[in-house]
C-alpha positions in Angstrom: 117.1 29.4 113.0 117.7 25.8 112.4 118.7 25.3 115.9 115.9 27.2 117.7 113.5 24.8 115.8 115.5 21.7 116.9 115.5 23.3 120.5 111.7 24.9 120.4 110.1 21.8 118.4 108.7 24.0 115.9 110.5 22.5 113.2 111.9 24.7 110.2 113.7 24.3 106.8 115.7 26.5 104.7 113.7 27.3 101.3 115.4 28.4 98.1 115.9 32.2 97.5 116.1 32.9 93.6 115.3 36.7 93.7 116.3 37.0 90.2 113.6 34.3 89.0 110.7 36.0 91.1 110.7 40.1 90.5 107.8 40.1 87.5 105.5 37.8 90.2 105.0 41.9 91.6 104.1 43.6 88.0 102.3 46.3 88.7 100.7 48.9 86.2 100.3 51.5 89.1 103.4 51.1 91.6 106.5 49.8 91.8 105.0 46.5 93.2 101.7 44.9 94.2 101.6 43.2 97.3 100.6 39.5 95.8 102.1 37.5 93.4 100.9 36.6 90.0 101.3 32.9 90.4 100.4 31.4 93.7 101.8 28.2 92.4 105.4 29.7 91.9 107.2 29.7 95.1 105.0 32.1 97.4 107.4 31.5 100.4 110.7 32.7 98.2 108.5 35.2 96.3 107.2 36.7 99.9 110.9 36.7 101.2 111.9 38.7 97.9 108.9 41.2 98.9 110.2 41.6 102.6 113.6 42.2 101.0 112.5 45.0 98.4 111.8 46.7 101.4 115.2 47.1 103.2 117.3 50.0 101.8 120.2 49.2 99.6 122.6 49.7 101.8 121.3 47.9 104.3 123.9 45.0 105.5 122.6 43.6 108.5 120.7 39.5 108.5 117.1 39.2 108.1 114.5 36.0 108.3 111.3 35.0 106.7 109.6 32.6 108.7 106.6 31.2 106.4 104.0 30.6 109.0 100.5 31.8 107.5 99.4 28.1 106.9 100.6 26.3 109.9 99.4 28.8 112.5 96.1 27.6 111.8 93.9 24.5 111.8 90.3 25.3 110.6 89.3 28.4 112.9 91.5 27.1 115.7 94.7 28.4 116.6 98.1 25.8 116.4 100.2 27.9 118.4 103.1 27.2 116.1 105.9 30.0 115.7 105.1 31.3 119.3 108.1 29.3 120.9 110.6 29.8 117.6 110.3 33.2 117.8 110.9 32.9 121.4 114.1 30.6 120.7 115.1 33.2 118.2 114.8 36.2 119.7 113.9 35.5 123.9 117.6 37.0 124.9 117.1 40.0 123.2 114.1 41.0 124.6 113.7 43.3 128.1 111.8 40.1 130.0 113.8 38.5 132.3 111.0 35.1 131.9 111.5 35.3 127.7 115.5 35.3 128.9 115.0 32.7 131.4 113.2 30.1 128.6 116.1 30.9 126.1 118.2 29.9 128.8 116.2 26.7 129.8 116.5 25.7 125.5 120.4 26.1 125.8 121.2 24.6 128.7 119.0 20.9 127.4 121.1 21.6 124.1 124.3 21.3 125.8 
């Protein structure tokens, strides 16, 4: 993901993923786990990534990404359009469109 930010220019960093610090963020009295945290001063971007991962089955062994882009892909009321060309970096050659294919393309060949 690093590199399709590099290519893309929307820029990305790795954040730190402590599951084990963030599980009673989701204490809930009436289900296994309320969709906000408790503290929205405690790591939301971690905490969120822990809530996308509760989801996946246990035996579930294949990668998955958070990309943290609900305060960047806005600027007042306006659109920033940020996130539109990662996630075409990222994910452009797996997609049916021969023009998604042909910009993934376009990103590796200015890499090399």
């Amino acid at each position: 993901m690093m590199i399709a930010g590099r290519i893309t220019g929307d820029c990305v960093f790795p954040i730190v993923y402590c599951p084990e610090l963030h599980f009673s963020e989701f204490d809930s009295v009436v289900a296994d786990m309320k969709n906000s945290v408790a503290n929205y001063k405690n790591a939301t971007c971690s905490c969120a990534g822990l809530f996308i991962s509760s989801h996946l089955s246990l035996d579930y062994s294949g990668a998955w990404i958070h990309v943290d882009m609900a305060s960047t892909v806005a600027s007042g009321e306006r659109a920033t359009g940020f996130g539109v060309s990662l996630l075409v970096g990222l994910f452009g050659n797996e997609s049916n469109s021969d023009y998604l294919k042909y910009i993934c393309q376009m990103g590796r060949a200015h890499r090399e």
